[in-house]
Steps between C-alpha positions, in 0.01 A plus 500: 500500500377241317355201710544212249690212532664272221322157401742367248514212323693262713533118334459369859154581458362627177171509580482736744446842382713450168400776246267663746436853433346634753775545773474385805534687840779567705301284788502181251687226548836413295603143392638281708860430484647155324653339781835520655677217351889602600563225806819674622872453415827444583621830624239493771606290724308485822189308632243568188753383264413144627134551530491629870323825461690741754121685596231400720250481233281218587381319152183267700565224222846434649307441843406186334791339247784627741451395857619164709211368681789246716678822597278795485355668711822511773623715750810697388585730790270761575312417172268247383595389153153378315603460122782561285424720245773454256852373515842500271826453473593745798207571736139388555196698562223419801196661606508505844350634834658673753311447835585737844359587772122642577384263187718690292540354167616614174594325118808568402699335198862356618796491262708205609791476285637087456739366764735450224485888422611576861854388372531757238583794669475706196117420485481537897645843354245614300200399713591670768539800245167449433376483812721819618322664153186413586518598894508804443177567266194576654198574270175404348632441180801273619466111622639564864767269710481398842738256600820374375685239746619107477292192605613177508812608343334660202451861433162640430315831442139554621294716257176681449257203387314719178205367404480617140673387147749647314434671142634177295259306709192736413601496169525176460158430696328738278616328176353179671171659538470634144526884666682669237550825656645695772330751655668838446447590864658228639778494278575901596417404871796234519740730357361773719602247785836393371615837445404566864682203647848563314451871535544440865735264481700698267478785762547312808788647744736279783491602825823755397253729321639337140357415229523101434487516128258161492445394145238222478713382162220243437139679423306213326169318526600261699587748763187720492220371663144556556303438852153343511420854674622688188846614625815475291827391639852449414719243571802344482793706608703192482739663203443852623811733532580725709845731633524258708452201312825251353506588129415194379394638158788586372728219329224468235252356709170673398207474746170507484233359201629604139186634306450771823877653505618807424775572243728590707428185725513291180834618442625438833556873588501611823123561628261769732130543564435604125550122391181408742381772300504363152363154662206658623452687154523168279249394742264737393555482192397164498206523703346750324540384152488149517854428353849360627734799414797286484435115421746321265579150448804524739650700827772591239290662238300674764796657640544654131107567501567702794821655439527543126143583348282795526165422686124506422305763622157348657332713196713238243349230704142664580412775257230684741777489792442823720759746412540566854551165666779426217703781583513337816582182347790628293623715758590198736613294182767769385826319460698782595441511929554827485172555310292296735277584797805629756248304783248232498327760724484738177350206269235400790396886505447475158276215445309607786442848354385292189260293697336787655473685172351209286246365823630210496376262766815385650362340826703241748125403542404442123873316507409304771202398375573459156827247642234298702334406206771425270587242752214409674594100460836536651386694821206211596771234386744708765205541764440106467824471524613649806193376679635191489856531617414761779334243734809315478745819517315590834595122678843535354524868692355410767757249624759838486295789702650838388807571629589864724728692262518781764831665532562426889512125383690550182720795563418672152349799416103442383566633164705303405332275235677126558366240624553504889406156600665294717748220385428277828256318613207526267327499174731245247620765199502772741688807347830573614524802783795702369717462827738706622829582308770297732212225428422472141689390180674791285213406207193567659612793694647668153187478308280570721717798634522630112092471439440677838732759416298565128206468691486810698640653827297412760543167381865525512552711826336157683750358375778716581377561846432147591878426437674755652479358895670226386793744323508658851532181672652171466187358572431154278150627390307819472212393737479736783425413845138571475448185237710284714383300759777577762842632468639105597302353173718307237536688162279335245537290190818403577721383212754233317722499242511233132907455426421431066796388337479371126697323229604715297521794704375837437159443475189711563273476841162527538295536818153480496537578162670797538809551358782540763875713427714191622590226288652145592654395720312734730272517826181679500451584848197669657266260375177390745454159662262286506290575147595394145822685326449445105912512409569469158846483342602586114776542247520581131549161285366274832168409640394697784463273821217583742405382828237575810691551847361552879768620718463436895575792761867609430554298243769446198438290222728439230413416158761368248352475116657339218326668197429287148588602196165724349296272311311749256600544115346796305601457096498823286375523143579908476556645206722725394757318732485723833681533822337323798493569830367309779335604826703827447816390403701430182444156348826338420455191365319382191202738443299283377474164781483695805558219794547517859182695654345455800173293507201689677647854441402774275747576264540803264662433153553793244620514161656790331683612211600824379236730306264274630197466785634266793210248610501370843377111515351430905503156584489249789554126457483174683780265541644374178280739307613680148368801392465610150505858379459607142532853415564743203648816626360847400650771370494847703335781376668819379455670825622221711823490269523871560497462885740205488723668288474857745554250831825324319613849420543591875669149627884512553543194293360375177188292469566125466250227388572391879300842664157506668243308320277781513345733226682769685867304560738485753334485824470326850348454821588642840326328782576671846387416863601603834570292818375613846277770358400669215651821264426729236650380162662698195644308245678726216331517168242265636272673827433513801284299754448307801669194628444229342561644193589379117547733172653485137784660459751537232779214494882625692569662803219613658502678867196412797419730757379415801330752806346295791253641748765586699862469518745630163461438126661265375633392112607181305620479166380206255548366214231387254510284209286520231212349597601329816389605820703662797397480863609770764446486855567750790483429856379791683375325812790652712 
């Protein structure tokens, strides 16, 4: 087999090898590839959108231009926060340490997501998805998770700190220092690695023996990224799907970075393992030739780039391509799944067998050391760096001493991965102990319940077992007798009550920023004396009223709110003239002067009209503030009309210019908790799932099962309306 590889002309760089004719060597390096200049979109709506990178990829620049020397570094319970890494519209990134006992210490990078995030429960939603995703991975070639929990009020996730840079980042460096090409090597030892890391994920199997049909769904470079030791790793499971998983795809909403999507992902058809597939392929692709396979001047066009037109072989791009690494390309890029690799595993075999057969020097080594020279400023800048702030990190620690997380003191099982430190006397931003169930609000307990459950069985048997002496007693905790002092001791953190009543009634109530079930007039009992209670109160069309409360032993407050009028105006240019809804509900009024919004609150506006691509305008205002939003809708493509037109087909009623602003039509959101426990969910026509749990499903009647740990299955009935959003609770807590 021939050894040579292409050199073509490539206008990024003519003068490299252009109209050479002797042909270079398999071993030779290929150009490097123009930069990644997509900067996400609309459909992906989750952390990254807004600049928060969901990995632990630690750029060193940010180190510098990021952090807040008043603030940083600070305790924030078991971990020591030293810089923020990035931040956005939903969550922030730190680097942190993590100090135990025995000198233990470890970097990790925390995900803290914004305290006004912890009032959308959807979002709550999908990061404890992504932690319950992510839990359950385990390999070399995957960023790892080690601790989801709450702090201060806010949820976080604690994740492997990887020292390394992802492949837009090389790229981009390499451009910077004039290195026009990539070595072939490399490039086949990243996709070697990627392969590896979906592969297993694509395999892995729950604790029933079943498959869980993980689909990454977002294979980019952003998400690939390359250690300063020369290992590869993926990340960002954050829009991963699984059986599992709420189906938050369909409705139209595509996910995942454009130019990298399969067709059938493009299209919004239904997904699998061979979509990662097709990622990793137009990966390759570029890597090895040099070339974006699908760059246009818009998402839109590259949607038709990727859906309509027949592709380039590397040969087109690279005349002396080996014959033998393009079948591999082409392979992964058919457009028919069926005529892919059936497993990542297959495609890794592959380019390994190709490796071995050319003697190629794929090395983690060589990788290593080849990384450590590409960014040889950045690490010293990072080494300064952190010499600086650790000094201060260690006085800041010092004044908290590690804390015993040993199960006699917390009554949990040790492998359980939350954060088990005390809520009393202590270090200030100590994380929250998840308490027993008679003790602990219905929020807390459900998600963490649900992410234990995805995490494994061991995991959830603690659980489980911890519980059941207080199912077979009417004890008022779970503590035995050998963590009590004496059988005559006083129950701790005893408890009050806050009485909210509001004008107008009906409104939403939020604890701690978590979303309760009641709404006024309404007491929220069960709540602990003696520390802050964040209560906030809100209403569609008023301004939500907060305030701070400290409740003494026993105690009942009551709180009576008279909410203003909302003081935030969005105006509409749209054309053609659409139908609006608002925060997931029809818009009434005049389309175009939308009044009456709460100030300080994210708010959701999308624009429709039929034949047409909705657009979704996010926005949060101050007081008094109006928001202008110009926007010329686009028409769908052939195969979105076709799937519109199928999805009409099968509704009981005809399609109005009043259905689901989606490209799909016609759908909703269920939203279901439980009281007093936890339960397996089924929602028909949109999957199953763990309490809490949301999914799309088609607007009507739609029917939600419920099966607690113990005790009988239970069913409601629901109606939803085209794109509004209905909420289901059970109460299984006998």
């Amino acid at each position: 087999m021939s050894r040579e590889r292409a050199r073509g002309s490539f206008p990024e760089s003519t003068a490299q090898g252009a109209g050479d004719p002797a042909a270079p060597s398999v071993r030779q390096v290929v150009p490097v590839l123009a930069p990644t200049t997509h900067t996400g979109s609309s459909h992906n709506a989750r952390p990254a959108e807004s600049g928060v990178h969901p990995s632990t990829k630690v750029d060193s620049t940010m180190l510098h231009v990021a952090s807040d020397p008043e603030k940083l570094p600070r305790q924030f319970g078991k971990y020591t926060l030293m810089r923020k890494l990035a931040s956005g519209g939903m969550a922030e990134l730190f680097l942190a340490l993590h100090r135990s006992v025995a000198g233990f210490e470890k970097f990790v990078v925390i995900k803290r997501i914004l305290p006004q995030m912890n009032q959308d429960r959807q979002f709550i939603d999908m990061l404890l998805h992504e932690a319950r995703i992510a839990a359950t991975l385990t390999h070399p070639n995957i960023v790892q998770t080690y601790d989801v929990g709450q702090v201060e009020g806010t949820y976080f996730i604690a994740m492997e700190h990887i020292e390394g840079e992802d492949i837009r980042t090389i790229i981009r460096e390499m451009k910077k220092k004039a290195l026009v090409e990539f070595p072939l090597e490399h490039a086949l030892a990243i996709v070697i690695g990627l392969c590896a890391g979906i592969a297993y994920a694509h395999e892995k199997r729950g604790v029933d023996g079943k498959n869980l049909g993980i689909v990454h769904r977002d294979i980019s470079p952003q998400n690939i990224v390359v250690t300063f030791s020369g290992d590869i790793k993926v990340v960002d499971f954050g829009v991963a799907k699984s059986l599992h998983a709420s189906e938050e795809s369909k409705g139209g909403h595509l996910k995942g970075k454009v130019p990298y999507m399969s067709p059938e992902q493009a299209e919004g058809q239904d997904i699998d393992f061979r979509s990662d597939i097709f990622a990793a392929g137009v990966i390759l692709f570029e890597l090895t030739t040099g070339r974006r396979l699908f760059k246009s001047s818009s998402e839109y066009d590259t949607l038709k780039l990727i859906c309509e037109t027949e592709y380039p072989m590397p040969s087109d791009v690279a005349p002396n391509y080996p014959a033998a690494l393009e079948r591999i390309v082409m392979k992964a890029l058919a457009k028919n799944p069926d005529a892919r690799y059936q497993s990542a595993r297959d495609m890794q075999a592959e380019l390994e067998s190709f490796v071995r057969q050319e003697r190629l020097p794929v090395s983690t080594v060589s990788m290593g050391k080849w990384m450590q020279d590409l960014f040889a400023d950045k690490l010293a800048m990072q080494k300064a760096d952190l010499q600086d702030i650790k000094p201060l990190a260690d006085q800041i620690a010092a004044q908290y001493p590690p804390q015993d997380f040993s199960p006699a003191t917390t009554g949990s099982h040790p492998s359980a991965s939350f954060d088990q430190s005390s809520t009393g006397a202590g270090a200030p931003g100590a994380a929250k102990t998840i308490p027993p169930r008679e003790k602990r609000g219905a929020g807390m307990y459900l998600g963490m319940a649900a992410l234990l459950v995805a995490a494994g069985g061991v995991a959830f048997f603690a659980l489980k077992s911890r519980n059941e002496p207080a199912k077979q007693a009417a004890a008022p905790t779970v503590e035995t007798a050998a963590t009590q002092p004496s059988a005559a001791a006083p129950a701790a953190d005893p408890r009050g009550a806050v009485r909210i009543e509001s004008d107008p009634a009906g409104a939403a109530i939020w604890i701690n920023g978590d979303l309760k079930q009641e709404v006024t007039p309404a007491t929220i009992d069960n709540l602990p004396f003696g520390s802050d209670i964040q209560i906030k109160v809100s209403k569609e069309g008023f301004e939500s009223y907060k305030e701070t409360v400290k409740l003494a032993q026993g105690d009942e407050k009551k709180i009576s709110v008279k909410l203003d009028t909302g003081s935030v105006t969005a105006e509409l240019d749209v054309n053609p003239e659409p139908t609006v809804w608002v925060d997931g509900k029809p818009w009434k009024g005049d389309w175009k002067k939308i009044s009456g919004l709460s100030a300080d609150e994210e708010h959701k506006i999308v624009v429709s009209a039929t034949g047409y691509v909705p657009k979704t305008f996010s926005f949060t205002g101050k007081q008094g503030d109006t928001k202008t939003f110009k926007h010329a809708l686009v028409r769908m493509t052939p195969q979105q009309l076709a799937q519109q037109a199928a999805q009409d087909k099968d509704k009981d009623k005809p399609k109005t210019n009043d259905s689901t602003p989606t490209a799909s039509g016609g759908t909703g959101t269920v939203r279901v908790n439980a009281k007093g426990g936890f339960c397996n969910v089924s929602v028909k026509g949109g999957g199953a799932g763990v309490t809490p749990f949301s999914t799309s499903v088609p607007a009507g009647n739609v029917t939600v099962t419920c099966k607690p740990e113990s005790g009988p299955t239970q069913s409601q009935t629901v109606k939803v309306e085209p794109g509004g959003t209905a909420r289901v609770t059970f109460n299984v807590g006998g």
